[in-house]
C-alpha positions as CSV (number, residue, x, y, z in Angstrom):
1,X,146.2,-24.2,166.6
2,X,149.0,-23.4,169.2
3,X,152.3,-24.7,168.1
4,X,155.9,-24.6,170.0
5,X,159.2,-25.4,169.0
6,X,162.3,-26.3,170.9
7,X,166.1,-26.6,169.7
8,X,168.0,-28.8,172.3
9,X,171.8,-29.1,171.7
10,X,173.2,-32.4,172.5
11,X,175.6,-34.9,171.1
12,X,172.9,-37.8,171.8
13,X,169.7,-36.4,169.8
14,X,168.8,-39.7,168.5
15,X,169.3,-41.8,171.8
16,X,166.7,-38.8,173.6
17,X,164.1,-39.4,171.1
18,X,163.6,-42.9,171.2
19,X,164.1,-42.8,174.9
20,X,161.1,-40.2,175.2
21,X,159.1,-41.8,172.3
22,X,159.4,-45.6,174.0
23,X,158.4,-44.0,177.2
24,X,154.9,-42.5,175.7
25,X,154.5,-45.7,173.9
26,X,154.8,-47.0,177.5
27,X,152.5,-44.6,179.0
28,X,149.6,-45.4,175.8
29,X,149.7,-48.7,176.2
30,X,148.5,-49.0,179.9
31,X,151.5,-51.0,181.0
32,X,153.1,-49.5,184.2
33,X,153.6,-45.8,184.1
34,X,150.8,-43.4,183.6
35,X,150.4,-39.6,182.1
36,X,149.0,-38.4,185.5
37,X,152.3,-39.1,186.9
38,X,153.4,-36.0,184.4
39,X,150.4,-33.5,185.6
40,X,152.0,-32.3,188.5
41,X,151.9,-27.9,187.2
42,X,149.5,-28.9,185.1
43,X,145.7,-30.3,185.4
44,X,146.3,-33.7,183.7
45,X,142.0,-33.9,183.8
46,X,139.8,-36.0,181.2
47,X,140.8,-39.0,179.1
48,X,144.3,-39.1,176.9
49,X,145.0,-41.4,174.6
50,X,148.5,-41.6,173.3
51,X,150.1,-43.4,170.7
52,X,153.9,-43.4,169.6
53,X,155.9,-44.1,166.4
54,X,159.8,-43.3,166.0
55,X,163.0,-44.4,164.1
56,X,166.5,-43.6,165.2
57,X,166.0,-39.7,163.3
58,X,162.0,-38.8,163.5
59,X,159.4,-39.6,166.3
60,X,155.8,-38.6,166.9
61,X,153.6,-38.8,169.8
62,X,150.2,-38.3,169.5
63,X,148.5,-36.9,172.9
64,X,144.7,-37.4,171.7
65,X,142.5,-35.0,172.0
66,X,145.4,-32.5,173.3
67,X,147.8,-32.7,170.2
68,X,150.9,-34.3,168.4
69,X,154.6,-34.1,169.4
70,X,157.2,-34.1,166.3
71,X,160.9,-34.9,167.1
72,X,164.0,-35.1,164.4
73,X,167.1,-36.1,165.6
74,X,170.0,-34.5,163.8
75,X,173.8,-34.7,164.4
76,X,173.9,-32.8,167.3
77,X,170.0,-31.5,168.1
78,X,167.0,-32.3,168.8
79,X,164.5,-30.7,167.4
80,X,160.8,-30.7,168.7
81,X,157.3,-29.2,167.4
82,X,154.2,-29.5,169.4
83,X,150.8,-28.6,167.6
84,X,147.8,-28.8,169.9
85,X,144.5,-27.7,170.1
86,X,144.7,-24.9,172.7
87,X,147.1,-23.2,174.9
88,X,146.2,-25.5,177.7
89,X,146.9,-28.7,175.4
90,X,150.0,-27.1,174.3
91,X,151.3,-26.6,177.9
92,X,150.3,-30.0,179.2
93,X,152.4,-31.2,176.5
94,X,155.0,-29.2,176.8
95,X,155.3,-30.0,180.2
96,X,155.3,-33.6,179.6
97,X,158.3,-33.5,177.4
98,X,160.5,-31.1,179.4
99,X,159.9,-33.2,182.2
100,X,160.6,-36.2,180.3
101,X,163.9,-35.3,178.5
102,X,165.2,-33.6,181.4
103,X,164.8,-36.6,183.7
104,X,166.5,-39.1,180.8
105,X,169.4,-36.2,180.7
106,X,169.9,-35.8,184.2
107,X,168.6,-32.0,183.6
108,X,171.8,-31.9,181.3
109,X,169.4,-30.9,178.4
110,X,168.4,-27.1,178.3
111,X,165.0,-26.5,176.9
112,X,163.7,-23.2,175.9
113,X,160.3,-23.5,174.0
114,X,159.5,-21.0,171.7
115,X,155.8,-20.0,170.1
């Protein structure tokens, strides 16, 4: 399985993950916003389910069949992991939460992903 990892320094880790999580949680339930909003470099084709869970320090969002995203907040980073089930899946996601994060930071965040 494809994983990725991404250290984003900021002094607001905790407010950017429950941001991002309650967005996905948004976008699972069917409520307003949808995921092929998110597929603009990427082909956002077949059926996604996706389910969120978070606190103020730890987050996960599960992109079903693609993968799970894991996010800790710390005092001043923000770390996330993405396992998925291929490269494709991994991107997708990948996309999804760099577009995210960077649109709640004003594309103050800088995110490098690294395999």
């Amino acid at each position: 399985m494809p994983i990725a990892e991404a250290r984003i320094d900021t002094d607001r880790p905790s407010r950017y993950l429950v941001q991002f999580c309650k967005h996905a949680g948004a976008m699972g339930s069917g409520r307003g916003h949808q995921l092929r909003a998110h597929a603009e470099g990427v082909s956002a084709t077949g059926r996604v389910t996706i389910r969120a869970e978070w606190s103020d320090t730890s987050g996960t969002v599960t992109f079903h069949p693609w993968g799970i995203c894991r996010l800790q907040a710390r005092d001043t980073v923000l770390l996330v992991r993405v396992q998925a089930t291929s490269d494709d899946s991994l991107a997708r996601i990948e996309e999804i939460v760099t577009k995210d994060l960077g649109r709640f930071s004003r594309q103050e965040l800088s995110i490098a992903w690294h395999s």
